[in-house]
ChimeraX commands (.cxc) that place a marker at each C-alpha (Angstrom):
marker #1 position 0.00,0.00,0.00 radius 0.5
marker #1 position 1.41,3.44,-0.88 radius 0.5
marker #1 position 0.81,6.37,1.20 radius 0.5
marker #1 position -1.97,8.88,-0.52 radius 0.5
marker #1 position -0.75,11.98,1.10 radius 0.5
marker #1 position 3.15,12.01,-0.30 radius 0.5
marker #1 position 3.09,8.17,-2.24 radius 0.5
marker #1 position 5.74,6.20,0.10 radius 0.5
marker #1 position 5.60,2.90,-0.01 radius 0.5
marker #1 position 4.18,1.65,3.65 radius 0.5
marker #1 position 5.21,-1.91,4.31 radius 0.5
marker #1 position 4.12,-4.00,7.56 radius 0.5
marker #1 position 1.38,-2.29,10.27 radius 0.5
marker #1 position 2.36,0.86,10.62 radius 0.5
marker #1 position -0.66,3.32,11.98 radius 0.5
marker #1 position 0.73,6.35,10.34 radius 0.5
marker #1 position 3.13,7.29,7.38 radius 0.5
marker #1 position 6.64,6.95,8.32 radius 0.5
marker #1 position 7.48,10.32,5.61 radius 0.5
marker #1 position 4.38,12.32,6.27 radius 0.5
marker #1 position 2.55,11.08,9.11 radius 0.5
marker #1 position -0.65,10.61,8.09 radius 0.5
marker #1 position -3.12,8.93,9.41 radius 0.5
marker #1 position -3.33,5.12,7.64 radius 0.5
marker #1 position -6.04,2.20,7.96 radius 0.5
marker #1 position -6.55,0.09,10.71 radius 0.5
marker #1 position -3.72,-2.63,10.31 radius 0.5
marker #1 position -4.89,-5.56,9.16 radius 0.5
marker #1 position -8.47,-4.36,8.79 radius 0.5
marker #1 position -10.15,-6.00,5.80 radius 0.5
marker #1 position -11.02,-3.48,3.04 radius 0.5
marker #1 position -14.71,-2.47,3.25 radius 0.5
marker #1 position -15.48,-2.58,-0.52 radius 0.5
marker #1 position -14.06,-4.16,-3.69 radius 0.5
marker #1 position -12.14,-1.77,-6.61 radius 0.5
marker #1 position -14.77,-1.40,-9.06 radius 0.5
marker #1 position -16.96,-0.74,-6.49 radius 0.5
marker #1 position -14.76,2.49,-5.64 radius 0.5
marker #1 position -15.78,4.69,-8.50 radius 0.5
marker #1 position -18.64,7.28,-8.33 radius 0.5
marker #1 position -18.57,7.30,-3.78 radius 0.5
marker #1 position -19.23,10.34,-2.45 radius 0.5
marker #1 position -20.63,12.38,0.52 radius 0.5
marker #1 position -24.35,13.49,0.94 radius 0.5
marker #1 position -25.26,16.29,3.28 radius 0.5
marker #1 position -28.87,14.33,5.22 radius 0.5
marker #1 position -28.86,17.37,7.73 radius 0.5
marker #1 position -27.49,20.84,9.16 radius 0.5
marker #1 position -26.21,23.27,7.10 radius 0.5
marker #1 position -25.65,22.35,3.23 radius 0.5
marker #1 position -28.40,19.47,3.58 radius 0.5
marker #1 position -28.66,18.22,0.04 radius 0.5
marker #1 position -24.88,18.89,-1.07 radius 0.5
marker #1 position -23.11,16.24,-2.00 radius 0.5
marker #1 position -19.24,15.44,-2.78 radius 0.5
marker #1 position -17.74,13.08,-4.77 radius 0.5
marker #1 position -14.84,10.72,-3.09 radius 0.5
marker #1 position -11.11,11.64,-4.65 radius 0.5
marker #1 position -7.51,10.84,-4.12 radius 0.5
marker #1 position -8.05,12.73,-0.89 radius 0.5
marker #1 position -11.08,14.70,-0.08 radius 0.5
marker #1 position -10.45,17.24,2.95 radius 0.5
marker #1 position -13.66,18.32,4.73 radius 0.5
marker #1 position -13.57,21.74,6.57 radius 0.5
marker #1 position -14.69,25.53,6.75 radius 0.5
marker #1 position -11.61,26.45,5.03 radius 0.5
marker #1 position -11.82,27.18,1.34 radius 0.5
marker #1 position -8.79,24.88,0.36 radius 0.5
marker #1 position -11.34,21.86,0.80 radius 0.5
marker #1 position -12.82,19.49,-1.77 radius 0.5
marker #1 position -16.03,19.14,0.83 radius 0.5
marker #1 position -16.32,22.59,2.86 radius 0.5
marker #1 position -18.74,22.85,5.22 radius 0.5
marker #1 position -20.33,26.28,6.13 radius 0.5
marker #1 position -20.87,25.37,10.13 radius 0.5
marker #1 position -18.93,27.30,12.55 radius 0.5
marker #1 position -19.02,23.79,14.70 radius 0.5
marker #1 position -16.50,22.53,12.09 radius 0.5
marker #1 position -12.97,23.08,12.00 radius 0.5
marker #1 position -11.07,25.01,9.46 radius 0.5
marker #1 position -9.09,21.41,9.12 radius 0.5
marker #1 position -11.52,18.85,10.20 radius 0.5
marker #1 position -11.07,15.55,8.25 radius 0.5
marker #1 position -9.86,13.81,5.21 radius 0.5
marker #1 position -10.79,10.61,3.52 radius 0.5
marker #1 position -8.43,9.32,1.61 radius 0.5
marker #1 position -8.49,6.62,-1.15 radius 0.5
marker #1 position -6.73,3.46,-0.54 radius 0.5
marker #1 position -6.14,0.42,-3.12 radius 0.5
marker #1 position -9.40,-1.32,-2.02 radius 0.5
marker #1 position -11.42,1.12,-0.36 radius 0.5
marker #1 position -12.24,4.88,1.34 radius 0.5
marker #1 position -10.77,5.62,4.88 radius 0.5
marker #1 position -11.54,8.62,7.22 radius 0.5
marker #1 position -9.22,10.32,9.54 radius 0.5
marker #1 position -9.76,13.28,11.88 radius 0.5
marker #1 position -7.53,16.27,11.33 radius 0.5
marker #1 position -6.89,17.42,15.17 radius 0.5
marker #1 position -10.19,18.77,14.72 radius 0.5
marker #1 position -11.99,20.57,18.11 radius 0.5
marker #1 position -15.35,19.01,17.98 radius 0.5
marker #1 position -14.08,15.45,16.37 radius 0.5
marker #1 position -15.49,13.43,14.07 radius 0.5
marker #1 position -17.84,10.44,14.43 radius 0.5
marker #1 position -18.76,7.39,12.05 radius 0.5
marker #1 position -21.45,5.82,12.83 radius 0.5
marker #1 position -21.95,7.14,16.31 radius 0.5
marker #1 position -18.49,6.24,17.52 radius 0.5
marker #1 position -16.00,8.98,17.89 radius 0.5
marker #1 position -12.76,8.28,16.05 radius 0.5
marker #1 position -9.57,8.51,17.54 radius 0.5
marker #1 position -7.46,7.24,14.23 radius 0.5
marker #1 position -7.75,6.00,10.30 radius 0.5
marker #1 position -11.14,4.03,9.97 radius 0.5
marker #1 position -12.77,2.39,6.97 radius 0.5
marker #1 position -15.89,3.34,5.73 radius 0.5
marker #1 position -18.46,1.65,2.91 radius 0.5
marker #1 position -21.29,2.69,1.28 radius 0.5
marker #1 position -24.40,3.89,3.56 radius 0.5
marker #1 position -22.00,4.50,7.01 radius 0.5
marker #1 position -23.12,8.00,8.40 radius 0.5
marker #1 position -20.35,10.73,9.24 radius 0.5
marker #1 position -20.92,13.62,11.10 radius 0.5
marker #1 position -18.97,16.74,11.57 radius 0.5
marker #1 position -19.97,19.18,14.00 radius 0.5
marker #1 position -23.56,19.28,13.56 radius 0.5
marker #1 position -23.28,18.36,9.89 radius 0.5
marker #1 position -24.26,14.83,8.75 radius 0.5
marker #1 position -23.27,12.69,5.77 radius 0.5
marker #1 position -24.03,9.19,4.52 radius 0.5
marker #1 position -21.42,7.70,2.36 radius 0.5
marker #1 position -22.98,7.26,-1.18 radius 0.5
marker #1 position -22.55,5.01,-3.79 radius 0.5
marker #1 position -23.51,5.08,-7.49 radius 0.5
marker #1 position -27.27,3.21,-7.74 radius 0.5
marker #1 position -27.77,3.43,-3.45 radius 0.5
marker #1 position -30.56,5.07,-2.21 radius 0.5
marker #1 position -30.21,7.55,0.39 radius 0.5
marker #1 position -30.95,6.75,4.15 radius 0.5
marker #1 position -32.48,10.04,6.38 radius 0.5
marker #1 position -30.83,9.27,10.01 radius 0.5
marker #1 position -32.82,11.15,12.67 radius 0.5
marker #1 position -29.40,12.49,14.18 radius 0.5
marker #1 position -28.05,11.49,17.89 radius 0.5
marker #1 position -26.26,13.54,20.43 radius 0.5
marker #1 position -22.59,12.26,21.41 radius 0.5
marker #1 position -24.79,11.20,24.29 radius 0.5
marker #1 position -26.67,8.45,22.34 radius 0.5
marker #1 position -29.74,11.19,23.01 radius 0.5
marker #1 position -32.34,12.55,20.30 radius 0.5
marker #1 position -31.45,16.55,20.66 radius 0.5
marker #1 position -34.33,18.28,21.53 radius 0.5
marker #1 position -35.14,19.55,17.78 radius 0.5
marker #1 position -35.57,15.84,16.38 radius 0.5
marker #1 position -37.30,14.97,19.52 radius 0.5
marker #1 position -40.41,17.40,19.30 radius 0.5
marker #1 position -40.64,18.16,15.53 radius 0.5
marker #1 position -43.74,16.08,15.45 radius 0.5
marker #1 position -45.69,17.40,18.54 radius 0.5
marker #1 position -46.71,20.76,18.89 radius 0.5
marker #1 position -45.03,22.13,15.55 radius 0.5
marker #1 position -41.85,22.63,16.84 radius 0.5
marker #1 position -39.11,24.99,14.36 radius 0.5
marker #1 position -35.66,22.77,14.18 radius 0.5
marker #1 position -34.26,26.10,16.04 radius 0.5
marker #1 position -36.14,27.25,18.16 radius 0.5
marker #1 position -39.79,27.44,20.35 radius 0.5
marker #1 position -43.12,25.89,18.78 radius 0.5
marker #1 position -45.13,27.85,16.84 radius 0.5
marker #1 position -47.71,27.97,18.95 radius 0.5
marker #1 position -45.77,30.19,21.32 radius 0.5
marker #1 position -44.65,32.74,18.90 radius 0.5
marker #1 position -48.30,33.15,18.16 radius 0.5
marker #1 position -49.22,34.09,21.47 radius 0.5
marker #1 position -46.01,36.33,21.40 radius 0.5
marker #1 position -47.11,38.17,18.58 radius 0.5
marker #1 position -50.58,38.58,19.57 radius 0.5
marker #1 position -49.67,39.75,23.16 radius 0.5
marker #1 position -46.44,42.67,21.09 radius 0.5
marker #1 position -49.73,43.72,19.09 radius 0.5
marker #1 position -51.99,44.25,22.47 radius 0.5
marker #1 position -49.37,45.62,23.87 radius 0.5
marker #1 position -48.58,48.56,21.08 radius 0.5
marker #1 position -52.77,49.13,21.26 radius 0.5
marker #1 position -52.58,49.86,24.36 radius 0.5
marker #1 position -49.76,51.99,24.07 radius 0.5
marker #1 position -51.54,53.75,21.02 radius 0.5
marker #1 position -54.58,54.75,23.01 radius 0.5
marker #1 position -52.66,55.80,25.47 radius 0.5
marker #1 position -51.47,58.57,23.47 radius 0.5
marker #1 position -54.45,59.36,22.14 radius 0.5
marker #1 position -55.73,60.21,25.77 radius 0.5
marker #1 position -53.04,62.27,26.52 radius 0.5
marker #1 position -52.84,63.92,22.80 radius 0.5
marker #1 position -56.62,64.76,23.19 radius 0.5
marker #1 position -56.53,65.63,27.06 radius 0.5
marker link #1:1,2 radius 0.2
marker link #1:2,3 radius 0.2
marker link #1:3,4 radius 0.2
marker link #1:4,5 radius 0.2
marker link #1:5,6 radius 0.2
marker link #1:6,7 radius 0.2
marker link #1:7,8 radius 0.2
marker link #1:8,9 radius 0.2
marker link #1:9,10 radius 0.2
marker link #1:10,11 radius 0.2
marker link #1:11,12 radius 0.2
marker link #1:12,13 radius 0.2
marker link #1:13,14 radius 0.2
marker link #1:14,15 radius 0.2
marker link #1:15,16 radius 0.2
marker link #1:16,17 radius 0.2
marker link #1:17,18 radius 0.2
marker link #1:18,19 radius 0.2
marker link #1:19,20 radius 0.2
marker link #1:20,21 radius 0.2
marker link #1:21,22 radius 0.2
marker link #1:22,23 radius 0.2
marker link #1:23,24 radius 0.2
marker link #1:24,25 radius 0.2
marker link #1:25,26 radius 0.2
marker link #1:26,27 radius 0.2
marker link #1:27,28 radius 0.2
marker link #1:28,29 radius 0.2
marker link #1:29,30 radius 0.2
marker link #1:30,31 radius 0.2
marker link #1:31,32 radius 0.2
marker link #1:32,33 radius 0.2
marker link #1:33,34 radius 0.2
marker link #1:34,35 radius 0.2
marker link #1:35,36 radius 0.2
marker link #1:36,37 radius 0.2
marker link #1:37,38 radius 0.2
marker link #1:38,39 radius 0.2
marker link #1:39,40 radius 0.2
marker link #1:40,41 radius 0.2
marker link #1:41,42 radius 0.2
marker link #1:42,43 radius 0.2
marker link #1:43,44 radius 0.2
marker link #1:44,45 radius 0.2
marker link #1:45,46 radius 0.2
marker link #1:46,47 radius 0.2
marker link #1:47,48 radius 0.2
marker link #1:48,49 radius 0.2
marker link #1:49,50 radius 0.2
marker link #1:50,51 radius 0.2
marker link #1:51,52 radius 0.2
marker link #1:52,53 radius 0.2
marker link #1:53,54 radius 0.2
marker link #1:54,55 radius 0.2
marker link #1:55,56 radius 0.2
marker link #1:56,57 radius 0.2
marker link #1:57,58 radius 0.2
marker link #1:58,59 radius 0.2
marker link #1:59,60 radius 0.2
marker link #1:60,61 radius 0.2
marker link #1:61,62 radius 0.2
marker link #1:62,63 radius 0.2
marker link #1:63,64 radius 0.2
marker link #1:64,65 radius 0.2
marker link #1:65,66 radius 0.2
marker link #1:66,67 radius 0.2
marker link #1:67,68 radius 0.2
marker link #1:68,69 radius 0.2
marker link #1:69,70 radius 0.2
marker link #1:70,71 radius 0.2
marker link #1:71,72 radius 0.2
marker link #1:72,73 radius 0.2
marker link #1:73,74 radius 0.2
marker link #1:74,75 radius 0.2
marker link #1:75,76 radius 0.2
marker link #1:76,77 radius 0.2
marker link #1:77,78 radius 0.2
marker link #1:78,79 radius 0.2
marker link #1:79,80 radius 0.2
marker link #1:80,81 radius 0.2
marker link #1:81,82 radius 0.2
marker link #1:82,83 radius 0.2
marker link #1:83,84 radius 0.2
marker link #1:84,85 radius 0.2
marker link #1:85,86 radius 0.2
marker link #1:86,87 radius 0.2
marker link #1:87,88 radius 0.2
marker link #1:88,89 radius 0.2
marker link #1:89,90 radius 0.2
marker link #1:90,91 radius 0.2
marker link #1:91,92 radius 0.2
marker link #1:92,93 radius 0.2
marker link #1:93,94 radius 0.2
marker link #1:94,95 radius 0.2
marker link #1:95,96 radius 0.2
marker link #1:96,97 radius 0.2
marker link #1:97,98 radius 0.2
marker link #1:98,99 radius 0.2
marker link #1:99,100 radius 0.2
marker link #1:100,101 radius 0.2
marker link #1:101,102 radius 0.2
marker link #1:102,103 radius 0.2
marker link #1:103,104 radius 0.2
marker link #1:104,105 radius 0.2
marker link #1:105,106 radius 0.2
marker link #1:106,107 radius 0.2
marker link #1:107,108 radius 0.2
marker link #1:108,109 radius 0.2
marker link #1:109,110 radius 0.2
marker link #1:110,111 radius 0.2
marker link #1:111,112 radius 0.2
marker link #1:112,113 radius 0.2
marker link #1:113,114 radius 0.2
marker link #1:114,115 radius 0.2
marker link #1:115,116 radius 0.2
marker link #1:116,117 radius 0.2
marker link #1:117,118 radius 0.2
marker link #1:118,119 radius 0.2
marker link #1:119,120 radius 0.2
marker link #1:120,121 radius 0.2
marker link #1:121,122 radius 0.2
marker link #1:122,123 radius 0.2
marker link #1:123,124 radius 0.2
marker link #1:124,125 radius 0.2
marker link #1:125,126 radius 0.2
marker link #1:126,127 radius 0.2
marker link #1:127,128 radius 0.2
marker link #1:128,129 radius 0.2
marker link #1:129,130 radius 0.2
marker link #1:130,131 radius 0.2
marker link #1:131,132 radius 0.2
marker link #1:132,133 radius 0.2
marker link #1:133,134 radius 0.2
marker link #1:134,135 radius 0.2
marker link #1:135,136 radius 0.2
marker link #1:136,137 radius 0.2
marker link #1:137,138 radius 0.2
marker link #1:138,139 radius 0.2
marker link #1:139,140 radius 0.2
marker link #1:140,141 radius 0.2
marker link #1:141,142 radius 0.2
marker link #1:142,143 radius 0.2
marker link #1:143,144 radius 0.2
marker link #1:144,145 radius 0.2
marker link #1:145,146 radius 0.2
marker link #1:146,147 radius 0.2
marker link #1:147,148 radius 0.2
marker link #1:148,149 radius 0.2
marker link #1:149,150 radius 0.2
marker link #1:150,151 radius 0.2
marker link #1:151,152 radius 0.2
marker link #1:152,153 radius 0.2
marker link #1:153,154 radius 0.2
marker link #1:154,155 radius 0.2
marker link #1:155,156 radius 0.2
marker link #1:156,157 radius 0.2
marker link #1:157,158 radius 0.2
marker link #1:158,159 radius 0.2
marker link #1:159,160 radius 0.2
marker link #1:160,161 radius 0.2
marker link #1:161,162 radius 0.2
marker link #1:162,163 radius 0.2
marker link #1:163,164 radius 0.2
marker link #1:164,165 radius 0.2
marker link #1:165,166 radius 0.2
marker link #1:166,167 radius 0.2
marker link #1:167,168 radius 0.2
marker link #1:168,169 radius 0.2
marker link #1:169,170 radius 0.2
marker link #1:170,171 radius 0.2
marker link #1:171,172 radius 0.2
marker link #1:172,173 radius 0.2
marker link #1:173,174 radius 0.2
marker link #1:174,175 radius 0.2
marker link #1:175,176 radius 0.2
marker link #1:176,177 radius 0.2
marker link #1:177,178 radius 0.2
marker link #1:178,179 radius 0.2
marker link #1:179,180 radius 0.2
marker link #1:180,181 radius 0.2
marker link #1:181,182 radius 0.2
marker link #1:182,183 radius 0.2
marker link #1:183,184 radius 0.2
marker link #1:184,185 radius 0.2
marker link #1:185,186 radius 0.2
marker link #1:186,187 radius 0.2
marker link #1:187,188 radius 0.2
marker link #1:188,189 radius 0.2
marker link #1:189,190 radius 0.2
marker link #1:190,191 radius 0.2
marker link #1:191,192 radius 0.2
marker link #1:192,193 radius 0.2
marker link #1:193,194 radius 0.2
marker link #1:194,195 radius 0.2
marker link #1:195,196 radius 0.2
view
C-alpha cells in the first residue's frame, strides 16, 4: 500500500506514514469494498447546514470551513481542518484532522484512520453525511447527540409544531398577539393624553 498523502511505499502495520505522518487504515483491517466498487462514492449532506450537497470521493477529499477543501462545510461547529478521507487500493478511509469538535462514524468517535463503505453515516460538527454510492438510495438518520440522546429539535418536531431552532409555533403566536396588544394599548394611550 502506498501512502496517498506524499506516495511512500508503507510496508508492515504501521498506523501512520513513516514520511508524512498521516493517518493510515486500521492494520490488518479488511477493506470495506471491492475496486470497481470504488468509483462514483461520495458524501451526501442528510442534515445541518448544506443538507442536500453532495461530494464526490477523490484521491483525498479534505472536509472543513476552510476554502482549500474538496467538501467545505459552512458550520462554525466545524474546523477550518476537520477531516480527510483518503483513497486506498481497495477502499475509502476517514481520519480526523486534530479537529476541536471530532469526528464520528457511525456514532463512535474516532480517535485514528477508519474504513468506511457505502451507507455508514459521518458527522462533523452538527453536519451529517451518509457515504454514497452510485445506484444506493439515500438513508435520512434522525441524528443522535454524542450522548446516544435525540437533541431536543428531532425529539419534538412532530408534537406541537416545533421549528428545528427554536420554540413551537404555537408560542410565537401568542407572542405576537400579546407585542400587538401591547402597542394598542400603548396607542390609546397617546391618544388620551394627545386629546386631554
Amino acid at each position: 500500500m502506498n501512502c496517498t498523502n506524499c506516495g511512500t511505499q508503507i510496508a508492515g502495520a504501521e498506523r501512520f506514514c513513516l514520511n508524512c505522518g498521516t493517518a493510515l487504515p486500521e492494520a490488518g483491517a479488511s477493506p470495506p469494498v471491492s475496486p470497481v466498487s470504488l468509483e462514483g462514492m461520495g458524501l451526501y449532506i442528510t442534515s445541518g447546514p448544506g443538507v442536500g450537497r453532495s461530494f464526490l470521493l477523490e484521491e483525498v477529499t479534505r472536509i472543513g470551513r476552510g476554502v482549500d477543501n474538496e467538501a467545505r462545510m459552512y458550520d462554525p461547529e466545524v474546523s477550518r481542518e476537520h477531516a480527510a478521507v483518503y483513497r486506498y487500493e481497495h477502499g475509502f478511509a476517514i481520519s480526523d484532522l486534530g479537529s476541536a469538535n471530532g469526528t464520528w462514524v457511525n456514532g463512535k468517535r474516532i480517535g485514528e484512520a477508519v474504513w468506511i463503505r457505502p451507507g455508514d453515516a459521518i458527522r462533523v460538527g452538527t453536519v451529517e453525511m451518509q457515504v454514497t454510492a452510485p445506484g444506493m438510495p439515500l438513508v435520512r438518520r434522525v441524528p443522535q447527540t454524542a450522548s446516544g440522546a435525540y437533541p431536543r429539535s428531532a425529539a419534538s418536531a412532530g408534537s406541537g409544531g416545533a421549528r428545528p431552532d427554536g420554540p413551537p409555533v404555537w408560542l410565537l403566536w401568542v407572542l405576537l398577539a400579546f407585542g400587538m396588544l401591547l402597542a394598542a394599548a400603548g396607542m390609546v394611550g397617546l391618544i388620551y393624553l394627545l386629546s386631554g
